[in-house]
C-alpha positions, 0 to 999 in steps of 0.5 A: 785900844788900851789907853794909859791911866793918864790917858784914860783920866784925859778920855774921862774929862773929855767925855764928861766935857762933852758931855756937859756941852763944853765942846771946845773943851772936849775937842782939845781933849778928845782930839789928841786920843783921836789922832792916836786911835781911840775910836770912842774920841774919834766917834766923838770928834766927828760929831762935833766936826758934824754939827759944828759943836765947838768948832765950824763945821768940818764935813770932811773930818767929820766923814773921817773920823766917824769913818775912822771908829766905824772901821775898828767897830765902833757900833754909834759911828757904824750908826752914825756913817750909815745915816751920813750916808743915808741923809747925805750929810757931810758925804753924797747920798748912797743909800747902798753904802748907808745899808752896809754901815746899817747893817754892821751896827744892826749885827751888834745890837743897835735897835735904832740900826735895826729899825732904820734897817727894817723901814728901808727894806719895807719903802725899798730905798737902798736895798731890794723893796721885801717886806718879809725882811723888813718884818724880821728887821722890826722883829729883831728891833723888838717891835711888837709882831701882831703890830706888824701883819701889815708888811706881809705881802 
């Protein structure tokens, strides 16, 4: 979404008011880029419906506006839907579901995707227990391969 100089000056304070933990003002700025599609203010929205940051906790906003900036490839919401689902916060436990997300913020780079990815093929949970996958996953996160011999079958 190609936002408008003013509107990409409202993004700015927001991030920055978020980031200086000013939730509340971040959520009166962020929020109106949110309703209009911008999916960094829509991952950022959620997490504060999420964990009550400037406002009472909102699972069901938080679902779906995370869900919102996972859709259009947001790769931190695609992380952070895959663990909603995964711990089952603010939406039931489907580790299945969680997989998918997982998987689509593995495909554009998140190490953390990755090695959530690889310790859920080597236990099993959500997927298929296959430790030669597993093994790939915690390669392509990074980690070392001779720390690794242990999940070869």
């Amino acid at each position: 979404m190609q936002l408008s100089e003013d509107d990409q000056m409202t993004f700015e304070s927001g991030l920055a008011a978020f980031e200086a933990k000013h939730f509340a003002r971040a959520m009166q700025l962020l929020s109106p880029l949110a309703e209009a599609g911008h999916a960094d203010a829509q991952y950022r929205v959620a997490i504060m419906c999420q964990n009550g940051l400037g406002v009472v906790r909102q699972p069901d906003p938080a679902v779906t506006w995370m869900r919102a900036a996972a859709e259009q490839g947001h790769a931190m919401a695609q992380h952070g839907l895959g663990f909603m689902f995964f711990e089952g916060d603010c939406v039931d436990k489907d580790p299945a579901q969680a997989v998918h997300w997982f998987e689509k913020a593995a495909e554009q780079g998140l190490a953390g995707s990755k090695t959530t990815l690889a310790m859920m093929y080597a236990q099993g949970t959500g997927v298929e227990r296959d430790p030669e996958a597993a093994r790939r996953w915690y390669l392509s996160a990074g980690f070392d391969p001779d720390e690794l011999d242990s999940l070869r079958s």
